[in-house]
N, C-alpha and C positions, 0 to 999 in steps of 0.2 A: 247367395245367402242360404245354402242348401242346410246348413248347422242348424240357422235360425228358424226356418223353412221346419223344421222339424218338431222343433219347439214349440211352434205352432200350436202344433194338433194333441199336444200332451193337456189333461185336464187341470183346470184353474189354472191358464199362461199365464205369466207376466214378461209383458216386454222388456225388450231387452236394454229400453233406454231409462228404464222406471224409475226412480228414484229409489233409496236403500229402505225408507220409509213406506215406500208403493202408491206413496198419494198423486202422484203426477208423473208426467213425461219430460223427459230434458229434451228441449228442439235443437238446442247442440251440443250431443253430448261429447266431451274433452277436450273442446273448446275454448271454454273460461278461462283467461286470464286466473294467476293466482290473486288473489284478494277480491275479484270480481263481482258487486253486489248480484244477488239472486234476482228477477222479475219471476215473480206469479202470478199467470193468471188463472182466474176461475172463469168458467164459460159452461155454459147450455146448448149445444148445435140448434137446439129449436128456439131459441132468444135471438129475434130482433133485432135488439139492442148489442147483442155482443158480435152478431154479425157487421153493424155498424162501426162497431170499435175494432174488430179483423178487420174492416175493410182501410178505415184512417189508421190506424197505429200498428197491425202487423208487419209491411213491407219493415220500417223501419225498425221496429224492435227484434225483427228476424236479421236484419244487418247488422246490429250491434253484437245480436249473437255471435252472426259468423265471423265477426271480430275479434269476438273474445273478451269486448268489452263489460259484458253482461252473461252470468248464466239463464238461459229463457225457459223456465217449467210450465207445461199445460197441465190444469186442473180440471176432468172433463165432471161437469155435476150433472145429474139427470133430473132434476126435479122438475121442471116442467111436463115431464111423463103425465106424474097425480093432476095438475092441472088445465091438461091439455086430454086426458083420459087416451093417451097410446103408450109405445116402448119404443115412440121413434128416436130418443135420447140415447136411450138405454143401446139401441143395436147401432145408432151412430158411434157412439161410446164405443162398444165393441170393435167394428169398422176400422175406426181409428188404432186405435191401442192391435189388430191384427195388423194394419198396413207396417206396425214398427217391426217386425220381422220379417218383412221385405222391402228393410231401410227406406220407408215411402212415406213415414208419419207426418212429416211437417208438409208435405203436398196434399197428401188425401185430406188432412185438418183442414187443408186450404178449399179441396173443393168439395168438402163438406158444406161450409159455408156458400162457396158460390152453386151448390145446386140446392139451397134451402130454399121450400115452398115459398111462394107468395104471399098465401094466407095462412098466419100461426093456426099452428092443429091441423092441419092436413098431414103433419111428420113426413118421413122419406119411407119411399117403398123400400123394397130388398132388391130391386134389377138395378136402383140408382146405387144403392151402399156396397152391393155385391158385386155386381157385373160391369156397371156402367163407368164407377171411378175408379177401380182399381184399373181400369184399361188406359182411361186418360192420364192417370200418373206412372205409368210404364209398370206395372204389376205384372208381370210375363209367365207363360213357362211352367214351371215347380213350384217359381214363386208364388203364382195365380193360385195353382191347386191348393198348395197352402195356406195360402188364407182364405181362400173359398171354403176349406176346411175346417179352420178357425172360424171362421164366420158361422159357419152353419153349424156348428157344433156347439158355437157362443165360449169357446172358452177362455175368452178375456171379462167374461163377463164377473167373472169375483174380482179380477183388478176394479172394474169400471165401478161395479159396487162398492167397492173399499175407496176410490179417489171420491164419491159425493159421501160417503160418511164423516171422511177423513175432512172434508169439508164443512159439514155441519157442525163438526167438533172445534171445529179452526173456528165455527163462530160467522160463518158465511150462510146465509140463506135467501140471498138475490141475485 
């Protein structure tokens, strides 16, 4: 993904799988069936509660994708940053929306969740967003550097900002 890989590091990225809007991420993107209803979700990596729902309903809503049965967009919000007082949202958000430039989004989204703290408000260091899962999801190489670059540069972070505004507008604020 050396194209993408490049992309990367240019300021305010947006991924490559974004929507035409920018509010969200397509988990398969060109996939859908024509006529295939959309599924949106909205999520907080520091919520609980939406890790509960990735855990019971994403295997299978991730299947219907690869189907084609359904188009699947993630909606990353960050608002529990203000009430949890960190930017563990905010650089997960980042993280995320990096790993899609080295075709690895709908994994890292995945262990996002499976290495979210114990106790809400502790948020995620930067060796676990950084270093730790983009290894476990095979982030390698050029690719690594790249979004180790992205990452540390933050330049997904106007996406990541524009997908919780784009949501507050939608009328979402849970």
């Amino acid at each position: 993904v050396q194209n993408g890989a490049h992309n990367a590091t240019t300021s305010s990225a947006t991924p490559p799988n974004a929507t035409a809007a920018k509010d969200a991420i397509v988990v398969n993107p060109g996939k859908a069936k024509a006529g295939a209803p959309v599924v949106e979700l909205f999520f907080d990596y520091q919520c609980p509660v939406c890790k509960q729902f990735e855990s019971a309903y994403g295997t299978p809503l991730k299947a219907l994708a690869d189907s084609g049965d359904i188009e699947l967009r993630y909606r990353n919000m960050t608002l529990l940053d203000n009430t949890l007082n960190n930017d563990a949202s905010v650089r997960a958000g980042i993280g995320a929306a990096c790993s899609d430039f080295a075709g690895k989004y709908s994994d890292y989204h995945d262990q996002i969740y499976a290495n979210q703290p114990e106790k809400e408000g502790d948020g995620y260091s930067d060796a676990v967003l950084r270093d730790s899962i983009p290894g476990t999801v095979g982030i390698t190489g050029a690719d690594l550097t790249s979004f180790q670059a992205c990452y540390d540069k933050q330049t997904t972070k106007g996406f990541v900002s524009g997908t919780n505004e784009a949501a507050s507008r939608a009328g979402v604020n849970a």
